[in-house]
ZADRENKE-9616 format. One record per residue: x, y, z of N, C-alpha, C in turn. Coordinates in nm, 4 decimals, always signed. Example, Ala and Ser with C-alpha at 12.3 -4.5 7.8 and 13.67 -1.06 7.14 Angstrom:
<recs>
{rec {+1.3190; -0.5690; +0.7800}; {+1.2300; -0.4500; +0.7800}; {+1.3200; -0.3300; +0.7800}}
{rec {+1.2850; -0.2250; +0.7080}; {+1.3670; -0.1060; +0.7140}; {+1.2900; +0.0030; +0.7870}}
</recs>
This chain:
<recs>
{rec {+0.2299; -1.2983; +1.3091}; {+0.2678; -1.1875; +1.2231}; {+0.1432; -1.1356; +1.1537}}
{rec {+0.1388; -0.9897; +1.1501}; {+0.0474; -0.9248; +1.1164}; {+0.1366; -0.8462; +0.9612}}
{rec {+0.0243; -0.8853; +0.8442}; {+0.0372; -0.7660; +0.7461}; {-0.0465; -0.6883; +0.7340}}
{rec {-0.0482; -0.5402; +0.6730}; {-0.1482; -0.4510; +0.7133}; {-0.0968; -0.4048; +0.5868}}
{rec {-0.2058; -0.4226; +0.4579}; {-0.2052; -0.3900; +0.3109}; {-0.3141; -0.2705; +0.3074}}
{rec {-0.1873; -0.1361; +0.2776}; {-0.3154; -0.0321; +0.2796}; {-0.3229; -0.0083; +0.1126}}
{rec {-0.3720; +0.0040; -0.0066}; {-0.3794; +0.0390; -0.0887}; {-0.4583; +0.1741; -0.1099}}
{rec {-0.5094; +0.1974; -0.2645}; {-0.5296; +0.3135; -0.3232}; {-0.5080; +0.4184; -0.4219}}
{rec {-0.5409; +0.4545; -0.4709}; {-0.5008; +0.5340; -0.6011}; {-0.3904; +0.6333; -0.5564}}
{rec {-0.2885; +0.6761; -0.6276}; {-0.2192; +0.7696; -0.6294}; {-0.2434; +0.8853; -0.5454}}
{rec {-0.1514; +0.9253; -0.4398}; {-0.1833; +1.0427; -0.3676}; {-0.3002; +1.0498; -0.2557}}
{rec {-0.3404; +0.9100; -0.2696}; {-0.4454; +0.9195; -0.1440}; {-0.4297; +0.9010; -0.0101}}
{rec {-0.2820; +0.8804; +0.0141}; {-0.1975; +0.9126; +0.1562}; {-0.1671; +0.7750; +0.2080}}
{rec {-0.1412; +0.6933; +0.1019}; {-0.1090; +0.5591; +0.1605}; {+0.0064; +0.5578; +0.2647}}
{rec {+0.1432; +0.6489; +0.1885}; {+0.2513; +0.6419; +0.2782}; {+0.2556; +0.7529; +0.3985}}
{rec {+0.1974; +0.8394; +0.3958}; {+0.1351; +0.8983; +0.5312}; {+0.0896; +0.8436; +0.6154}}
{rec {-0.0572; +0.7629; +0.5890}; {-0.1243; +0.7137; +0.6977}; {-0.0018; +0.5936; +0.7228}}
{rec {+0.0487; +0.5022; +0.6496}; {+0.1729; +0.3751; +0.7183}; {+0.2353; +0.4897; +0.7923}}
{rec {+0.2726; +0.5641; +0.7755}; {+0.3895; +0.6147; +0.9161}; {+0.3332; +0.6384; +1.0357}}
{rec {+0.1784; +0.7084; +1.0164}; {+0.1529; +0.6995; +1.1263}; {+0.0923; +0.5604; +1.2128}}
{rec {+0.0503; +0.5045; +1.1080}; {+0.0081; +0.3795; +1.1500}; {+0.1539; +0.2728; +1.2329}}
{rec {+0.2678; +0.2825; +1.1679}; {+0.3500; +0.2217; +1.2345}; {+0.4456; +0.3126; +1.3794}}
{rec {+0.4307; +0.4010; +1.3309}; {+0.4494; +0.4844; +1.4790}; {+0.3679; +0.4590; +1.6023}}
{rec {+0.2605; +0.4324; +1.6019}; {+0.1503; +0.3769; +1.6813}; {+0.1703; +0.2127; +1.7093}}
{rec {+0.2252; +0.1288; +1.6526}; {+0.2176; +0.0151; +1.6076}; {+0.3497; -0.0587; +1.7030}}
{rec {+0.4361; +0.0054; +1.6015}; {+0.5679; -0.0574; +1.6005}; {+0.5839; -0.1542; +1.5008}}
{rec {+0.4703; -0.1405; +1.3717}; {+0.5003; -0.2197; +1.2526}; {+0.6259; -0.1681; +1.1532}}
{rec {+0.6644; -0.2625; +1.0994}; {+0.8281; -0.2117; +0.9939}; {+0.6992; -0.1642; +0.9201}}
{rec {+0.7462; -0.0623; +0.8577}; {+0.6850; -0.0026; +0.6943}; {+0.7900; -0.0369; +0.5932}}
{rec {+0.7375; -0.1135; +0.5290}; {+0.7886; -0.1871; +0.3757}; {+0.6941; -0.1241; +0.2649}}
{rec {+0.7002; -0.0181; +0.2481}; {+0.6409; +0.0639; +0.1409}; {+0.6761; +0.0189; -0.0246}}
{rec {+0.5781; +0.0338; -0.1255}; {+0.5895; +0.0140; -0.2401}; {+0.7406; +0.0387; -0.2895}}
{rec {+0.7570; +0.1639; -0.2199}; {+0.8535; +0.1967; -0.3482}; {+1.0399; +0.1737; -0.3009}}
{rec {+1.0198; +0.1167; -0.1866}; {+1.1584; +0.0568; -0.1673}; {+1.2031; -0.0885; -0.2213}}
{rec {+1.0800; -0.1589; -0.3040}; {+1.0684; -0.2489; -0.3836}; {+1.1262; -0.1432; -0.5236}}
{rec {+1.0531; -0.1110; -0.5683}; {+0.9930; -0.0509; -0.7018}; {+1.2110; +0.0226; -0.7321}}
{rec {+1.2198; +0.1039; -0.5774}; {+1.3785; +0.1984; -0.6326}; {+1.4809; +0.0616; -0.6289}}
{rec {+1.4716; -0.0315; -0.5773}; {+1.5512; -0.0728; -0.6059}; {+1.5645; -0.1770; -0.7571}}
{rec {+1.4822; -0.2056; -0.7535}; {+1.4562; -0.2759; -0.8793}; {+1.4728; -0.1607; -1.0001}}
{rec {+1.4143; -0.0710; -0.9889}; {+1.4585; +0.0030; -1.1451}; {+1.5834; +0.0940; -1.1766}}
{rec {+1.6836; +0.0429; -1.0743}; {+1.8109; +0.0863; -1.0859}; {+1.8865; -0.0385; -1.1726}}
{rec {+1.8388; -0.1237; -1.2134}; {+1.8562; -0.2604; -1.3122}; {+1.7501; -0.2455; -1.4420}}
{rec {+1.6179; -0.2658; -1.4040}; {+1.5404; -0.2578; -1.5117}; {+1.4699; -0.1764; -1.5222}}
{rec {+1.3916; -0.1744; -1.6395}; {+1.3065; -0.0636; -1.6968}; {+1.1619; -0.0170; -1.5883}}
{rec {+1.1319; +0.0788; -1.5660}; {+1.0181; +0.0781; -1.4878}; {+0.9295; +0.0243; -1.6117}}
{rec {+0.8210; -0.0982; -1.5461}; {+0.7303; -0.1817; -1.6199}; {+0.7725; -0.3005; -1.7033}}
{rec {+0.8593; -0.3174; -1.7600}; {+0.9281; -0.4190; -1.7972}; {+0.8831; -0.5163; -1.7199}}
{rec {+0.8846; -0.6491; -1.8241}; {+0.8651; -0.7639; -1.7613}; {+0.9624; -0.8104; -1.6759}}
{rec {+1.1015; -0.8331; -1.6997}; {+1.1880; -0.8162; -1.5753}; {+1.1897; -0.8001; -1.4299}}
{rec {+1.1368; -0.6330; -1.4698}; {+1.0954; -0.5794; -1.3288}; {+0.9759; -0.5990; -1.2474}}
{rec {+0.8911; -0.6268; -1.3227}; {+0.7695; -0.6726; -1.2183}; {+0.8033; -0.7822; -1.1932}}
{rec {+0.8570; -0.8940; -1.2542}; {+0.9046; -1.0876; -1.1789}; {+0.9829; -1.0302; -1.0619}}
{rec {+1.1050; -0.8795; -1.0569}; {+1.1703; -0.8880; -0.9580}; {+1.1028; -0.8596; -0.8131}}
{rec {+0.9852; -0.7214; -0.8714}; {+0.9276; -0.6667; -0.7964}; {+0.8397; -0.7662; -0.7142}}
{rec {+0.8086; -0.8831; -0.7488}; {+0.7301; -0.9626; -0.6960}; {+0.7897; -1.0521; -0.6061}}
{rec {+0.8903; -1.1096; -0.6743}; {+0.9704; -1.1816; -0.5601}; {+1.0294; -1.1258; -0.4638}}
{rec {+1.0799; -0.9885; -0.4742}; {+1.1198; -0.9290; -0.3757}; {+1.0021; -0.9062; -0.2595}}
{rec {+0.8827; -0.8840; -0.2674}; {+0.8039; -0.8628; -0.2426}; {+0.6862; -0.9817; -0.1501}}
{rec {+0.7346; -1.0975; -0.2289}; {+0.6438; -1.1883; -0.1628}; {+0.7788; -1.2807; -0.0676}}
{rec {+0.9007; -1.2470; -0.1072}; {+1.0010; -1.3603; -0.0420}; {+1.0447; -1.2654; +0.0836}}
{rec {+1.0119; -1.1052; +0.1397}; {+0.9986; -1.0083; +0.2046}; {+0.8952; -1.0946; +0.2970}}
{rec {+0.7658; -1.0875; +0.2631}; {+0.6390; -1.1102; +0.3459}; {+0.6339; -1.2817; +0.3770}}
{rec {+0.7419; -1.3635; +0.2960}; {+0.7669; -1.4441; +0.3816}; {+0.8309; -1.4745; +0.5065}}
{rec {+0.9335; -1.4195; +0.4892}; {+1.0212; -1.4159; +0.5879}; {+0.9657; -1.4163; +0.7020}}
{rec {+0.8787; -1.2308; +0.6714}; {+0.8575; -1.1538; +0.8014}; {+0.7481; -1.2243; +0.8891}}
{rec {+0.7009; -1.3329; +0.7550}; {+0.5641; -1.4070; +0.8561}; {+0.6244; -1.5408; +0.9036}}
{rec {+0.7392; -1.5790; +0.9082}; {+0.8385; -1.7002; +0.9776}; {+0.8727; -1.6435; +1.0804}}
{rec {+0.9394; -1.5073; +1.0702}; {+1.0024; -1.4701; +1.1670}; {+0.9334; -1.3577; +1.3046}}
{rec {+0.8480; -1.3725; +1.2337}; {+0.7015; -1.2626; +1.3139}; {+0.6995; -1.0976; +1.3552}}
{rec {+0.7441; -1.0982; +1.2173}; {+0.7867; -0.9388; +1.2147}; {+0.6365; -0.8736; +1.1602}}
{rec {+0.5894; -0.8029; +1.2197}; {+0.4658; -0.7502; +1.1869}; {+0.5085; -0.5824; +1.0741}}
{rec {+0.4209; -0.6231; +0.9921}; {+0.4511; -0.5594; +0.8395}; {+0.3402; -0.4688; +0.8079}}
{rec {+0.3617; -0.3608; +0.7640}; {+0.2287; -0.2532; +0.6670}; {+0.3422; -0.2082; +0.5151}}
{rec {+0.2559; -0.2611; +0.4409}; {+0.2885; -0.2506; +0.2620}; {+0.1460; -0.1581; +0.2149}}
{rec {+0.2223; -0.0728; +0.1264}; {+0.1112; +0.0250; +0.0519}; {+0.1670; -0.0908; -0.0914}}
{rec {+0.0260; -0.0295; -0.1558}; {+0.0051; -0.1129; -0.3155}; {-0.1046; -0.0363; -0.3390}}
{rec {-0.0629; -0.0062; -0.5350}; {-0.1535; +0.0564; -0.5853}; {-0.2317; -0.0514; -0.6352}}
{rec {-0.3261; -0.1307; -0.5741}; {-0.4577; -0.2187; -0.6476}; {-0.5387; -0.1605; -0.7532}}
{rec {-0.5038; -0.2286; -0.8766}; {-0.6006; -0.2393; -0.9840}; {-0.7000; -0.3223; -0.9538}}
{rec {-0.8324; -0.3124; -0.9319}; {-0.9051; -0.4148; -0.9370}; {-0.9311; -0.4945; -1.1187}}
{rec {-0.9449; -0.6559; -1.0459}; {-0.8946; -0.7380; -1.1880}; {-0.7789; -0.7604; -1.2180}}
{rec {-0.6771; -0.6211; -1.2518}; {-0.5331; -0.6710; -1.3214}; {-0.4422; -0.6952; -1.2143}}
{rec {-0.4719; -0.6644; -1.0441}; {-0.3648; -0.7297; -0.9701}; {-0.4604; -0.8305; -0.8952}}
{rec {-0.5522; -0.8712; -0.8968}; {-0.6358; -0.9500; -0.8011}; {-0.5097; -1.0956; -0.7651}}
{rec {-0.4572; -1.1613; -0.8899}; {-0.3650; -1.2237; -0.8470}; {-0.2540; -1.2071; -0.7456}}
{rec {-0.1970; -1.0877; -0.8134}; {-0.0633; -1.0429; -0.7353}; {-0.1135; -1.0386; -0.5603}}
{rec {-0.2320; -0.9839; -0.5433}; {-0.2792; -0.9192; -0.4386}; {-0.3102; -1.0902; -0.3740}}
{rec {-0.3643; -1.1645; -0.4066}; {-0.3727; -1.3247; -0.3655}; {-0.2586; -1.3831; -0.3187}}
{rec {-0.2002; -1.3730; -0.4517}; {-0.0717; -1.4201; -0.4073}; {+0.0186; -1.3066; -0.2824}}
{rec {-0.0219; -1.2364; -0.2660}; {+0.0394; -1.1604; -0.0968}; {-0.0086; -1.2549; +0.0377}}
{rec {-0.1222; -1.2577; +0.0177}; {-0.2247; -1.2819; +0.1183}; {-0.1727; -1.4767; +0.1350}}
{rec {-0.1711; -1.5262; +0.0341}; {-0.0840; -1.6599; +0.0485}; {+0.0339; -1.6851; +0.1050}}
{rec {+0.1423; -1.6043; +0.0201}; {+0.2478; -1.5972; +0.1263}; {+0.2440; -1.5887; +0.2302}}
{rec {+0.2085; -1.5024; +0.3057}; {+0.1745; -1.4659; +0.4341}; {+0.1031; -1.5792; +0.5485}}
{rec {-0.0037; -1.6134; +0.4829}; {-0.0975; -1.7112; +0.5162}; {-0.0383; -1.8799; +0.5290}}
{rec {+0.0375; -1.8542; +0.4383}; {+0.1238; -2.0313; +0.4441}; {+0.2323; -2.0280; +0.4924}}
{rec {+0.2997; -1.8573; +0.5455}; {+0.4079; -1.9058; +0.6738}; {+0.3242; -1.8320; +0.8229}}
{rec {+0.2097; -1.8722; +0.8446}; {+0.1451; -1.8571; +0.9130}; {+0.1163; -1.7453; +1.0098}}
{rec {+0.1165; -1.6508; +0.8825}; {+0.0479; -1.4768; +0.9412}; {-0.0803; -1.4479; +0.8995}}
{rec {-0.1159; -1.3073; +0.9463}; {-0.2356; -1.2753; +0.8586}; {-0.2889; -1.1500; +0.7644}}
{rec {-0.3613; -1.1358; +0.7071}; {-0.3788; -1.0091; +0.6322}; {-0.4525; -0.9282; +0.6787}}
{rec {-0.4746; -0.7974; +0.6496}; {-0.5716; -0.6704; +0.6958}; {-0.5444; -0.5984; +0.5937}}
{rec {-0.6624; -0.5522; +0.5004}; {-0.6576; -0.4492; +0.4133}; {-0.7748; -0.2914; +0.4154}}
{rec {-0.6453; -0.2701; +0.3501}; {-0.7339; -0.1045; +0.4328}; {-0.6992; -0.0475; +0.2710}}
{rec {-0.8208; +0.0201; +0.2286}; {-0.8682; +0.1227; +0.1148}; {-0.8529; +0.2468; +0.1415}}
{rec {-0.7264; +0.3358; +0.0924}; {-0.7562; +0.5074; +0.1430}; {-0.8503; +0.5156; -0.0176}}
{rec {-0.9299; +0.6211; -0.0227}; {-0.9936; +0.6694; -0.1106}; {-0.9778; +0.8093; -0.0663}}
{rec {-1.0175; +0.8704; -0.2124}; {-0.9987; +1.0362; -0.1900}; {-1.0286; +1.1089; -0.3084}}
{rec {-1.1073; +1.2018; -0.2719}; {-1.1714; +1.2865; -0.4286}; {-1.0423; +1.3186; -0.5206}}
{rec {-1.0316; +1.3227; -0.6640}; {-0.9851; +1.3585; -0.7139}; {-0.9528; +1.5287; -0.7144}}
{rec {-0.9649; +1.6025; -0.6719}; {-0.9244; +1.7599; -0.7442}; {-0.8035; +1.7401; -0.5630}}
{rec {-0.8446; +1.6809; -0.3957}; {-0.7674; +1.6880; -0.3396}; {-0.6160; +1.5885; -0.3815}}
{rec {-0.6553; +1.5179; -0.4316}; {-0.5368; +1.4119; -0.5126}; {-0.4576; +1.5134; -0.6106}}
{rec {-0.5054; +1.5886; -0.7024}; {-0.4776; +1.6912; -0.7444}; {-0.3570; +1.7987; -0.6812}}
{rec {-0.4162; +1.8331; -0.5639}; {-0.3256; +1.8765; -0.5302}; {-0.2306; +1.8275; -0.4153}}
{rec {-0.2558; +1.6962; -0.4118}; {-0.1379; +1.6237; -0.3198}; {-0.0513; +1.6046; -0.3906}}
{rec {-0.0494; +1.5351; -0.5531}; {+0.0505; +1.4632; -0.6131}; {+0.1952; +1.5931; -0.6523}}
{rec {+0.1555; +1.6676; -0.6463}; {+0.2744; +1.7804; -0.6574}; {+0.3732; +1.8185; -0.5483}}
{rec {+0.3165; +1.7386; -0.4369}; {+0.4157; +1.7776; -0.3014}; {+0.5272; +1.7487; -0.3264}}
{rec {+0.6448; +1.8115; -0.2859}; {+0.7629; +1.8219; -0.2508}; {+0.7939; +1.6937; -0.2205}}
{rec {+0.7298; +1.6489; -0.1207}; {+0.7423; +1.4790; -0.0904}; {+0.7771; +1.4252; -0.1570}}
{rec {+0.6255; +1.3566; -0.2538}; {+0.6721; +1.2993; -0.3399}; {+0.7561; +1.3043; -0.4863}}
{rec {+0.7875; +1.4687; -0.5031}; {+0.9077; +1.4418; -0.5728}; {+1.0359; +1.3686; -0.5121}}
{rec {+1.0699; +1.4376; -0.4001}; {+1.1878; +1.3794; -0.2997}; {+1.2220; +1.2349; -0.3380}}
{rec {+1.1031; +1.1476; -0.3157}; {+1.1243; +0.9941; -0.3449}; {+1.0596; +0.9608; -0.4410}}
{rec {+1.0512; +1.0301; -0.5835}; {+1.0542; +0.9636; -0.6647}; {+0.9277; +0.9143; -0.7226}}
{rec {+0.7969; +0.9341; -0.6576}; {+0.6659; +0.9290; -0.6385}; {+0.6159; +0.9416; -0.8077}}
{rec {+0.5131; +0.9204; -0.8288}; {+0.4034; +1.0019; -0.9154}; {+0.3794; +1.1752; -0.9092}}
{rec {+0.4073; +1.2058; -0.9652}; {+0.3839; +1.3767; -0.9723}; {+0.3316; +1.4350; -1.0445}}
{rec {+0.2711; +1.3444; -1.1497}; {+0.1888; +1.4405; -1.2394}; {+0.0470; +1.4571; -1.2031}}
{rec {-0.0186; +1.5915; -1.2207}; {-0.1753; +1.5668; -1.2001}; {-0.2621; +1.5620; -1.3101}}
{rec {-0.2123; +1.5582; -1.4059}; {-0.3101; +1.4651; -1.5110}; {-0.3137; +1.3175; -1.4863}}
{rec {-0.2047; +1.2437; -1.4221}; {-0.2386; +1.1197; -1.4033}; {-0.3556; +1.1189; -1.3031}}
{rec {-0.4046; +1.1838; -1.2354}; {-0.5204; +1.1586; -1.1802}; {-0.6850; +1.1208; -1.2336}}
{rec {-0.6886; +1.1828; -1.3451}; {-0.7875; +1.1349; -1.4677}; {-0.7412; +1.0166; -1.5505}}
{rec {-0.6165; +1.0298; -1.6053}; {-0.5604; +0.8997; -1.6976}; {-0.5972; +0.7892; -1.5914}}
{rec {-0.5390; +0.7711; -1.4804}; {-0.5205; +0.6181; -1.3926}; {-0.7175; +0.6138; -1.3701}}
{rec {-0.7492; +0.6798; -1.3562}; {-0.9104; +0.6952; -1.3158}; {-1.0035; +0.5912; -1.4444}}
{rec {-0.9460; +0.6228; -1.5710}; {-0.9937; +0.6167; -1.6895}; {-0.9514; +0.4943; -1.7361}}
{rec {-0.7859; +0.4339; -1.6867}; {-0.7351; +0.3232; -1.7283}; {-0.7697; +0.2407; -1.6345}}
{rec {-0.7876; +0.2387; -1.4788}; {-0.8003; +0.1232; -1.4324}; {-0.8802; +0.1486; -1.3321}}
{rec {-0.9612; +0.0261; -1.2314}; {-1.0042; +0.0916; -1.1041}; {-0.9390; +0.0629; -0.9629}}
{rec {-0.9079; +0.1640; -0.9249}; {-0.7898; +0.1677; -0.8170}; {-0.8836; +0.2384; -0.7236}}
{rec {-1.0112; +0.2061; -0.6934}; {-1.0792; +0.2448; -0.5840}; {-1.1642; +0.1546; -0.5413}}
{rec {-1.1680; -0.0064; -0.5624}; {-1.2228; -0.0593; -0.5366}; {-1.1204; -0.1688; -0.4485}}
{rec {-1.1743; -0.2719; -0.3512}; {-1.0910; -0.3532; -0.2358}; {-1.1121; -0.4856; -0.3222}}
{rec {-1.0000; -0.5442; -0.2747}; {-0.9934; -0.6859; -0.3532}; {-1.1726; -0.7818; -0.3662}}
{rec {-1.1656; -0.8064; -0.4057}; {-1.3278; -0.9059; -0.4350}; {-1.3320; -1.0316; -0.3185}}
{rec {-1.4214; -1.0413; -0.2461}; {-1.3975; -1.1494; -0.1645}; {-1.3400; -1.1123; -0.0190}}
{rec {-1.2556; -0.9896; -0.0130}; {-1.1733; -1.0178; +0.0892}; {-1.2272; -0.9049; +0.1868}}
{rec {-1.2136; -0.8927; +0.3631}; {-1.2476; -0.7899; +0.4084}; {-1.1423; -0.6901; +0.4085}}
{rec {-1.2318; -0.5347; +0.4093}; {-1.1410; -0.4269; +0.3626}; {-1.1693; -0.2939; +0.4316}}
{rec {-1.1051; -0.2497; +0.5271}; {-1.1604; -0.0909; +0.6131}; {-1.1387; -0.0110; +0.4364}}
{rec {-1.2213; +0.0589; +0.4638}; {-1.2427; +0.2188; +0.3446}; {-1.2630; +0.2916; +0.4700}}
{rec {-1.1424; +0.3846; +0.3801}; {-1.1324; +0.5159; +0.4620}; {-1.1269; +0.6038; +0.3749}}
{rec {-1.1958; +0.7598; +0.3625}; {-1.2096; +0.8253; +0.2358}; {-1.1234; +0.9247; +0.3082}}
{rec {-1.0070; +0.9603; +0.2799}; {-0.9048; +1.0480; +0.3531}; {-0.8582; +1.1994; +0.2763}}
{rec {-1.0138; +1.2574; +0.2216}; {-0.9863; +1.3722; +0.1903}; {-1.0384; +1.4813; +0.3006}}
{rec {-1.1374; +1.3912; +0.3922}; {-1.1678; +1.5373; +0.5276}; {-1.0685; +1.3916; +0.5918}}
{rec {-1.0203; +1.3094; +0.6366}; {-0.9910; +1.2295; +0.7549}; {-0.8473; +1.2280; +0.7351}}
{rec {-0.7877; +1.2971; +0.8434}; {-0.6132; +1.3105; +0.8765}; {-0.5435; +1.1764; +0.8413}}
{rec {-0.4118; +1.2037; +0.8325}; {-0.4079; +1.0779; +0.8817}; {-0.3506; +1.0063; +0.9744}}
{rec {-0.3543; +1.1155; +1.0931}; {-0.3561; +1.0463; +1.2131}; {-0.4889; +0.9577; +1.2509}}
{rec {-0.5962; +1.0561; +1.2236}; {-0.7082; +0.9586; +1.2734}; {-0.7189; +0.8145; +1.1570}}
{rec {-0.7078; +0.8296; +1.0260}; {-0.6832; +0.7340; +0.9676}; {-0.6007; +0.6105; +1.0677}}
{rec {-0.5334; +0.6127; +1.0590}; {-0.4514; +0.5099; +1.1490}; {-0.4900; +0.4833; +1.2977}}
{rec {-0.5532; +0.6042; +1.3546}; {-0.6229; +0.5347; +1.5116}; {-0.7328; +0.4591; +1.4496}}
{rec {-0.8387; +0.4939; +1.3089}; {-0.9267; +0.3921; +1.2817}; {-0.8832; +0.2787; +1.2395}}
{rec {-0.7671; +0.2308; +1.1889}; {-0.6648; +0.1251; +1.1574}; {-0.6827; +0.0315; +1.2638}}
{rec {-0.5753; +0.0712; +1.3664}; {-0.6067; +0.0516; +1.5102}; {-0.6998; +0.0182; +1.5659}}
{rec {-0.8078; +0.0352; +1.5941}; {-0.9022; +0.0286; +1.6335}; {-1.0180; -0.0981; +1.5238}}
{rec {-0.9790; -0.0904; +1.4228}; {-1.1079; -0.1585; +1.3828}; {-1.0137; -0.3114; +1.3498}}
{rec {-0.9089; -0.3169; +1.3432}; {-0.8223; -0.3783; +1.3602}; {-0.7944; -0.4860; +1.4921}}
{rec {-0.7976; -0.3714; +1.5641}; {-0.7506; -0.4360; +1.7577}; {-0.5667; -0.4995; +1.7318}}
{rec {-0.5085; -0.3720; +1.6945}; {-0.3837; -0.3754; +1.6707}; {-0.3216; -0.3056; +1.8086}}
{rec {-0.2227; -0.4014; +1.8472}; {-0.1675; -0.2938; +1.9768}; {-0.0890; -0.1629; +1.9947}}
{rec {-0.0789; -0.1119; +2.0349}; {-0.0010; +0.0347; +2.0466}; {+0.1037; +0.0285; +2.1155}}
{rec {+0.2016; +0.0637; +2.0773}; {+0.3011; +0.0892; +2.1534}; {+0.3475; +0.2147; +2.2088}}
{rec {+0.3588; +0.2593; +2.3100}; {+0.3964; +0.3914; +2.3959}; {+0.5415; +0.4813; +2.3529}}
</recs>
């Protein structure tokens, strides 16, 4: 079992490039926020509550799928420092029901983040939509840097599609394709 952890700041096409990446793949996409909606239909978004749920849901998910050898791509917004744990503790789970990790960094200038976070999209599901959070999250945390220690594709996906995003996935990866 393969996990394929793409992170990144807000709007930098995490859940774009997973679709195309699992269209190519045939990986399940277990995206952030099918954790995140179901959990805050109970608790508060941020609440302590909800992040213990968000986590177990989350790491008892990536167990499974690495028992049962279901090959997985999860987006996560990485703080470097304030999730280095959470982000460990992924890579453990995984690792102690005997799968493996791949992390991939979208990065992307701020003014194109700018005008991604307003898409239609991500209102639809519920997303981030404001574009002042693009300076606030910039200012509060760093969400452009790859876990410390660990290997990490960077992909700066403000000129790079994200189709080709995901053939470089693929490829630097040596992930198979499916027809």
């Amino acid at each position: 079992m393969k996990l394929i952890i793409i992170h990144g700041p807000p709007a930098a096409g995490k859940l774009t490039v997973s679709k195309e990446l699992a269209a190519r793949t045939g990986f399940k996409l277990f995206h952030n926020h099918i954790s995140i909606d179901c959990v805050k239909t109970v608790f508060e978004f941020g609440s302590a509550p909800f992040w213990r749920l968000i986590t177990t849901i989350r790491n008892e998910t990536f167990a499974e799928a690495a028992r049962s050898g279901v090959n997985l791509i999860h987006t996560f917004c990485y703080a470097k420092g304030d999730d280095d744990q959470q982000y460990r503790r992924f890579i453990d789970t995984v690792e102690d029901n005997g799968g493996t990790v791949n992390s991939v960094l979208l990065i992307c200038d701020d003014e194109t983040r700018r005008q991604r976070i307003v898409a239609d999209e991500r209102h639809r599901i519920g997303k981030l939509t404001d574009p002042d959070s693009i300076s606030l999250s910039r200012a509060k945390c760093d969400l452009f840097s790859p876990l410390p220690g660990w290997e990490t594709l960077v992909i700066d996906t403000t000129t790079v599609t994200p189709s080709v995003a995901a053939d470089l996935i693929v490829e630097h990866y040596g992930l198979g394709v499916v027809n």
